[in-house]
C-alpha positions as CSV (number, residue, x, y, z in Angstrom):
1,X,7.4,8.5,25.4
2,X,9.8,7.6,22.1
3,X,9.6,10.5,19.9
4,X,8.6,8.1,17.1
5,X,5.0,7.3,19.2
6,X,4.7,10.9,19.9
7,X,4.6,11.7,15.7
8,X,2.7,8.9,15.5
9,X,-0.4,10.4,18.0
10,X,-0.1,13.6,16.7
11,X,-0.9,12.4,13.0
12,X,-3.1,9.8,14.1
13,X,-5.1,12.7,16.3
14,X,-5.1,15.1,13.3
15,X,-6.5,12.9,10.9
16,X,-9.5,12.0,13.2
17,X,-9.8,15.9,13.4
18,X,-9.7,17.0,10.3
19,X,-11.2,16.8,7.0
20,X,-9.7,16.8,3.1
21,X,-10.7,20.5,3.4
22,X,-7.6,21.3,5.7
23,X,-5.0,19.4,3.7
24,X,-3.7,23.3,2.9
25,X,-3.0,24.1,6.9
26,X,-1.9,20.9,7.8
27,X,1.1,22.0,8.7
28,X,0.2,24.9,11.0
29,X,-2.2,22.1,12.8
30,X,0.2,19.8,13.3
31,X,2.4,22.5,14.9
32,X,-0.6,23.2,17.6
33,X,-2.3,19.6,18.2
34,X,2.4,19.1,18.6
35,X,2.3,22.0,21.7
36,X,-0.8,20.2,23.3
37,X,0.2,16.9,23.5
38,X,3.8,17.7,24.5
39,X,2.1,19.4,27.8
40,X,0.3,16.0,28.5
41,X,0.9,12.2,28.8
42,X,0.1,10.5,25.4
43,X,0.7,6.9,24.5
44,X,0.1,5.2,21.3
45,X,0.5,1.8,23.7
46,X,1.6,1.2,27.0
47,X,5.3,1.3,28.0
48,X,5.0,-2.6,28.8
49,X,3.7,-3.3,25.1
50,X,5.6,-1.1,22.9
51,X,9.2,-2.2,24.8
52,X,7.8,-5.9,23.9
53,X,7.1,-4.7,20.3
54,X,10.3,-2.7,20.1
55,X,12.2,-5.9,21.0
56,X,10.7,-8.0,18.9
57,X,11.4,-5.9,16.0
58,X,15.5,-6.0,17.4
59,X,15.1,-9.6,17.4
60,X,13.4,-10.1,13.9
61,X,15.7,-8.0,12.5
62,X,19.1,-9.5,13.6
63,X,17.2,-13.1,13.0
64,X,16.7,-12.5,9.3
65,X,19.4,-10.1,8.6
66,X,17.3,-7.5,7.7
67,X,19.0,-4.3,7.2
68,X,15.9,-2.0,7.2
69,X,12.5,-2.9,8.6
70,X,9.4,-1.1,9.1
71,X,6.1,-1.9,11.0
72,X,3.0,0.1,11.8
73,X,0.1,-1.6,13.8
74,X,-3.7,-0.6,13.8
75,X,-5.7,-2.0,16.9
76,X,-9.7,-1.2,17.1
77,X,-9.3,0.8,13.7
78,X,-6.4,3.2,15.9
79,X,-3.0,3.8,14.8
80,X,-1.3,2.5,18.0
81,X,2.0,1.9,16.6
82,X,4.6,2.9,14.1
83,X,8.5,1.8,14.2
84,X,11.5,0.6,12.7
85,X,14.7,-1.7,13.5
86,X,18.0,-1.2,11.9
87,X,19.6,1.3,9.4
88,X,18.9,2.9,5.5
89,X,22.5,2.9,5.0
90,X,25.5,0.6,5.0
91,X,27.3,3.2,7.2
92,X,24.9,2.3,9.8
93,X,24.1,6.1,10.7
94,X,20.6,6.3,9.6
95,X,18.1,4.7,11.9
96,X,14.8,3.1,10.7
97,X,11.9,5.0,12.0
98,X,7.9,4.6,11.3
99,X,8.6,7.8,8.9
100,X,11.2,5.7,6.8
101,X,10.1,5.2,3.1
102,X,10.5,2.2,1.0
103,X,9.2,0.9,-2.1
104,X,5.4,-0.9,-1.2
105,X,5.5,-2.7,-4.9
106,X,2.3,-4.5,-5.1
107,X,0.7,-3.1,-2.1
108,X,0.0,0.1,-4.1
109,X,-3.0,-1.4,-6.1
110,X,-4.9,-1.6,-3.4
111,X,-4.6,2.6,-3.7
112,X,-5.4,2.5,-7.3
113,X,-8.4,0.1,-6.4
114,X,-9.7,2.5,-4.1
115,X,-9.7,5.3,-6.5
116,X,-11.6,3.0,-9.0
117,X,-14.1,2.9,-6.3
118,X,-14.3,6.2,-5.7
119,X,-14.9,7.0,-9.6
120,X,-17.8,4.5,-9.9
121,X,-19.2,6.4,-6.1
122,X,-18.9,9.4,-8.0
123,X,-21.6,8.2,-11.1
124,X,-18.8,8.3,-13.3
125,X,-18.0,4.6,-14.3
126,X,-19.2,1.2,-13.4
127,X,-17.6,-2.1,-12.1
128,X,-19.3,-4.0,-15.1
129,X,-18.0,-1.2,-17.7
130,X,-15.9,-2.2,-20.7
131,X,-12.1,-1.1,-20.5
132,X,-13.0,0.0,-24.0
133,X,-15.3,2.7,-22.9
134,X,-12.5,4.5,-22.0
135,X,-9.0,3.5,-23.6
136,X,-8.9,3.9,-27.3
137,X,-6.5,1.6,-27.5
138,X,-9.1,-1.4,-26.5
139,X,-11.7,-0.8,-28.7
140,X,-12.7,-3.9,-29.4
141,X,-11.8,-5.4,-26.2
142,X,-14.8,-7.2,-23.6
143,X,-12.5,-6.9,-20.6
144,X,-14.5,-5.4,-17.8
145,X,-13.4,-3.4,-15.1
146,X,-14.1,-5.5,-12.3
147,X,-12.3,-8.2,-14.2
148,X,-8.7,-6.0,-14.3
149,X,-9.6,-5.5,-9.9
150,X,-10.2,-9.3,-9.7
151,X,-7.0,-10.4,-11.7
152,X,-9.7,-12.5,-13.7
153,X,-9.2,-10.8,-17.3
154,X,-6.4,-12.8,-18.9
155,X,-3.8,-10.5,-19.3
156,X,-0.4,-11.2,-19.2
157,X,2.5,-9.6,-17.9
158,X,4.8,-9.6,-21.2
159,X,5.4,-5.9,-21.1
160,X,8.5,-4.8,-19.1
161,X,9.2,-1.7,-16.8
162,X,12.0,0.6,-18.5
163,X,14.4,3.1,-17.4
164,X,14.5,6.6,-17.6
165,X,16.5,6.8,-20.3
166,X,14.5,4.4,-22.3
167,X,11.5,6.2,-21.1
168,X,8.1,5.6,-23.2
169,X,5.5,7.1,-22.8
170,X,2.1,5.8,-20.8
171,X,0.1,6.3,-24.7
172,X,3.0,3.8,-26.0
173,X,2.7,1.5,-23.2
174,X,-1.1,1.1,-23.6
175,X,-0.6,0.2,-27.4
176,X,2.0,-2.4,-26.9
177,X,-0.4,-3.7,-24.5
178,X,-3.3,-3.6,-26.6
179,X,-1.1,-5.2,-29.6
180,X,-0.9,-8.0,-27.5
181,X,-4.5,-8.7,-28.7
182,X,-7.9,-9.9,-27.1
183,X,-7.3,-12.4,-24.1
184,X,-9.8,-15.1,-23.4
185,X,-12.2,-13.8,-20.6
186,X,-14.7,-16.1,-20.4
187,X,-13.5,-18.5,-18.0
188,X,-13.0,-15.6,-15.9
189,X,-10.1,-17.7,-13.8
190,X,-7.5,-15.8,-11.7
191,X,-4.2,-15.2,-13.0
192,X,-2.2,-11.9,-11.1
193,X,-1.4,-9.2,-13.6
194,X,0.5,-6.2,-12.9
195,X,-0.5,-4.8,-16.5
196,X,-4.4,-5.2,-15.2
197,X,-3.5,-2.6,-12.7
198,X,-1.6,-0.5,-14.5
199,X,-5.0,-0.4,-17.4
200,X,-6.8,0.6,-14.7
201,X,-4.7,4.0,-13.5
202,X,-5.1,4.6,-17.5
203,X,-8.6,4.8,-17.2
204,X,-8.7,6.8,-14.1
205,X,-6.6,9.3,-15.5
206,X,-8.7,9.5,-18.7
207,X,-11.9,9.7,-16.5
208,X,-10.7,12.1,-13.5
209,X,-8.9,13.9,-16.4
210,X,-5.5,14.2,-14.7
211,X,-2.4,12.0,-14.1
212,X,-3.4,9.0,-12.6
213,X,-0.6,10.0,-9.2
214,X,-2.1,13.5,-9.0
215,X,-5.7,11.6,-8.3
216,X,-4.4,9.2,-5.9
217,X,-2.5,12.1,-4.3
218,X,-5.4,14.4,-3.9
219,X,-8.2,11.8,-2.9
220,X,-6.8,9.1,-0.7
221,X,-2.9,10.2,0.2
222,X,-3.9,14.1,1.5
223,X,-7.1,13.1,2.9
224,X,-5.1,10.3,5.0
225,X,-2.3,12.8,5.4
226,X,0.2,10.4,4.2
227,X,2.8,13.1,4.1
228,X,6.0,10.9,3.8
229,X,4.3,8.9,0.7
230,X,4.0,9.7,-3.2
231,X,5.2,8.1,-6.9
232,X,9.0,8.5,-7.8
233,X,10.1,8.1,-11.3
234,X,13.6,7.7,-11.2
235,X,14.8,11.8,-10.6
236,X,11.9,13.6,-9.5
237,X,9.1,13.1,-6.6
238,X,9.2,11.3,-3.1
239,X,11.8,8.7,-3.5
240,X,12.8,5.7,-1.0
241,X,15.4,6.3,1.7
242,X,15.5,2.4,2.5
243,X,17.8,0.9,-0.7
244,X,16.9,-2.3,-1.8
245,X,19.4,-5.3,-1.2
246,X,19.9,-8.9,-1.3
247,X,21.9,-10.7,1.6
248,X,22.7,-7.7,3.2
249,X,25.0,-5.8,-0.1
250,X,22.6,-2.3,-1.6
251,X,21.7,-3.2,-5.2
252,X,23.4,-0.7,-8.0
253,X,21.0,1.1,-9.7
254,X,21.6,-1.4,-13.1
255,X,20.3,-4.0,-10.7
256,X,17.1,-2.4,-9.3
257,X,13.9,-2.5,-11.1
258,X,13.5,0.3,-13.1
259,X,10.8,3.4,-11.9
260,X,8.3,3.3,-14.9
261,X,5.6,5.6,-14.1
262,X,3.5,3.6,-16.5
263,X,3.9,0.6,-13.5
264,X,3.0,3.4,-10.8
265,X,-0.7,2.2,-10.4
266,X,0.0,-1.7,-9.8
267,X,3.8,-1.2,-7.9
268,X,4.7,2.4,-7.9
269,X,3.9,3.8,-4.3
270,X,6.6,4.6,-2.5
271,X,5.7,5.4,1.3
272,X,6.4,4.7,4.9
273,X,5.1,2.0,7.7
274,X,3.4,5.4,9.6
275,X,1.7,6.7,6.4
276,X,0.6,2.9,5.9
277,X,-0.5,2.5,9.3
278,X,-2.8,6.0,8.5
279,X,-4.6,4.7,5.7
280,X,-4.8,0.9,7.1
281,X,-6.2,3.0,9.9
282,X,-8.6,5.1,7.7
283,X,-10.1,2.0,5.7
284,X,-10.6,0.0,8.4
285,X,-12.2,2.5,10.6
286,X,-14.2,2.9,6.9
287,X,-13.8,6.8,6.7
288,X,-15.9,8.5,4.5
289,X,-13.2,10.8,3.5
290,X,-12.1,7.6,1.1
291,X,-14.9,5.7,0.3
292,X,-18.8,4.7,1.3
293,X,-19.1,2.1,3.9
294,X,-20.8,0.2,0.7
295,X,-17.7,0.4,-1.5
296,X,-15.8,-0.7,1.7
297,X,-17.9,-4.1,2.1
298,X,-17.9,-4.6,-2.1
299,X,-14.0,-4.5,-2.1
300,X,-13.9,-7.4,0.1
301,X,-16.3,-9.8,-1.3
302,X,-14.6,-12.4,-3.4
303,X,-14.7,-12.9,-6.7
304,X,-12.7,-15.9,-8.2
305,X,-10.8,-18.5,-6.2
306,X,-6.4,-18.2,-6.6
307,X,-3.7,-21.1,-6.2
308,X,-3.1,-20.3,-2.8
309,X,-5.2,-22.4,-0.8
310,X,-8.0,-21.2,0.3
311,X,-7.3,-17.4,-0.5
312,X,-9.8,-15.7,-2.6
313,X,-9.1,-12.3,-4.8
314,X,-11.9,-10.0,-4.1
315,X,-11.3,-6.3,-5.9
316,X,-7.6,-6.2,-4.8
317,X,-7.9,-7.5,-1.9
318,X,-6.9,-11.3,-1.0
319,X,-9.0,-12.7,1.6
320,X,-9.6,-15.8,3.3
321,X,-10.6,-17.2,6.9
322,X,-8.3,-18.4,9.3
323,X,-9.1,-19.3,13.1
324,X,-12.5,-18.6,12.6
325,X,-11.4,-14.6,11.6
326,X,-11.9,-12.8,8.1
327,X,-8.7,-11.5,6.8
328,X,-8.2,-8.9,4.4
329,X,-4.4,-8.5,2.8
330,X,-2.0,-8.1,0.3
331,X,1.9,-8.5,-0.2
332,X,4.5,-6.8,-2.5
333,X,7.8,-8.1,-3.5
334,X,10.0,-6.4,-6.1
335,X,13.8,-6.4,-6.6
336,X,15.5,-5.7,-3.1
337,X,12.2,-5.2,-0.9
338,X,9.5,-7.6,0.5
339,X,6.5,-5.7,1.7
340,X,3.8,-7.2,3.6
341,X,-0.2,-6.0,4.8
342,X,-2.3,-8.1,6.8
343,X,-6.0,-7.1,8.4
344,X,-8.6,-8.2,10.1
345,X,-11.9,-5.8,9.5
346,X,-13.9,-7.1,11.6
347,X,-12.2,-6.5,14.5
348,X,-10.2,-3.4,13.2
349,X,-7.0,-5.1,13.9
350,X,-3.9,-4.8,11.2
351,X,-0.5,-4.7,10.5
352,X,1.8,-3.0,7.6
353,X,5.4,-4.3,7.4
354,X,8.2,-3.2,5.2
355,X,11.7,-4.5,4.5
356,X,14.8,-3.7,2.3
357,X,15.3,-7.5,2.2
358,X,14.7,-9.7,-1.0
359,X,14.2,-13.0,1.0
360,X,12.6,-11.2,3.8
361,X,10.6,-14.2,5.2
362,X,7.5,-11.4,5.7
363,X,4.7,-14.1,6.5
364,X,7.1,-15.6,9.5
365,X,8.1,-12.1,10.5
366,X,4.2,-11.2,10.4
367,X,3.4,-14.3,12.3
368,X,5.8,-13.7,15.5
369,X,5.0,-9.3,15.8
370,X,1.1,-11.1,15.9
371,X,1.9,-13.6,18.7
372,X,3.7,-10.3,20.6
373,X,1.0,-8.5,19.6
374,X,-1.8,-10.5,21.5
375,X,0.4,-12.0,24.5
376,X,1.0,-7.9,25.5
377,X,-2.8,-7.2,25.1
378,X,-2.6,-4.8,22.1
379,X,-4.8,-7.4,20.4
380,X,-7.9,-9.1,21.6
């Protein structure tokens, strides 16, 4: 058994264990459920399926010129598998493992969609709520809260990330967006806005009454133990040990987009195909510890057709139907990293992939660790 599949059963078997109550002894657990499977045979996947997936990540890797990749896979709603291919520095030293962290860009608001969800669970906002009701800064504004989770409220992405140095703060950010003025809702048409998202960790903040990463950290990252994952702004808290790059060179730090914790709700998480693979797990399995199996359904029903096809935004989520199966997903692409998540609720199936690579070709890559994944039987 590869030591990577042994972490990788002993998380997934402590998070079906345990409850957000025992996020303070987690260590000390993991340290006895670690003693009791090393005394017995446990395998995330058979020998015969995980060397198939292991090759196939050697082989996507070299094919693509990938210098970091990632994957996690979920089968039946169970973590089954969590790896990487290739190496987080240009030394070649550092292997990829599931527990390698990269930038998820715009795979994080599906974390900040949860929490909204969790909020409105709690009695203490509602989907059809104005934005007003609780930024200042929009008084006058009839933008809706399911609106900002549908990409349907007609906001535009004018307003840039900064650096550190440059730093403003998330009070200054919210004005220059509200200067922007009142945007035409009432066609209520798709059009993708990072600055939707990041409105919407502004009002969880201002109704949890806390930083908007200290919520996601308490109620969805502990209670999935994602212990590799957090929000980084440039000098302080968990940052990415995959660098971005393009054709193979690591981006300087002038070239990287900056880490603006006023962006952190709509591309701000920083975590790691395992922790993904956790909390794919956790949603699809619909644990209560994260949401109602109500709010699970209502965050995949769509809400306003996109240009892509046949895909459909629901709350977050972009769903559509191919081969006769319901899938749920959502990509992220930022400067030096192409992230990809792709699910199938129904049958619990899913997979989490993350690369260092700015023209990863994710979908393709997706597309062949899905035809490995059902000729070795890990999928149905």
């Amino acid at each position: 058994m590869t030591k990577t599949l042994l972490v990788t059963a002993i998380v997934s078997a402590l998070a079906s264990g345990c409850n957000s109550a025992d996020v303070k002894v987690y260590p000390f657990k993991t340290f006895l459920l670690s003693l009791a499977l090393l005394s017995q045979s446990v395998m995330a996947t058979d020998n015969s399926a995980q060397m198939a997936l292991d090759q196939t990540l050697a082989e996507l890797r070299a094919e693509y010129q990938i210098p970091a990749l990632a994957v996690s896979v979920i089968a039946s709603g169970k973590l089954v598998y969590a790896s990487g291919a290739g190496y987080t520095d240009e030394g070649q030293q550092l292997p990829v493992t599931g527990d390698t962290t990269f930038r998820i860009a715009s795979i994080s608001k599906l974390f900040t969609a949860q929490s909204i969800m969790q909020l409105v669970e709690a009695g203490k906002l509602k989907l059809s709520d104005p934005v007003s009701d609780y930024l200042p800064a929009f008084e006058d504004s009839p933008i809706t809260i399911a609106q900002l989770l549908s990409h349907t409220a007609g906001i535009k992405d004018t307003v840039r990330p900064v650096e550190a140095g440059q730093r403003r703060s998330r009070a200054n950010y919210l004005a220059l967006i509200a200067a922007q003025g009142t945007p035409d809702t009432a066609a209520h048409t798709f059009e993708y806005s990072d600055t939707g998202f990041n409105l919407l960790g502004a009002v969880i903040s201002a109704v949890a009454d806390m930083p908007f990463e200290q919520y996601v950290q308490r109620h969805i990252l502990a209670p999935s133990h994602m212990r590799h994952s957090g929000y980084y702004d440039g000098q302080q808290g968990t940052a990415p040990s995959a660098q971005p790059t393009y054709q193979g060179k690591m981006l300087t730090q002038a070239q990287q987009r900056p880490f603006d914790p006023s962006f952190y709700p709509s591309e701000g998480l920083v975590s790691s195909a395992g922790d993904l693979g956790l909390w794919l797990s956790a949603t699809l399995s619909q644990d209560d510890r994260i949401l109602g199996t109500s709010s699970y359904a209502q965050m995949l029903e769509p809400r306003a057709d996109t240009p892509w096809g046949t895909i459909q935004v629901a709350l977050a989520w972009q769903v559509y139907t191919k081969d006769d199966r319901f899938v749920a997903r959502h990509p992220g692409s930022l400067r030096g990293y192409k992230s990809l998540l792709i699910s199938y609720p129904q049958e619990g199936n899913g997979i989490v992939l993350l690369t260092n690579a700015a023209k990863a070709p994710r979908f393709e890559i997706a597309d062949k660790l899905m035809q490995t994944l059902r000729s070795s039987g890990v999928w149905q």
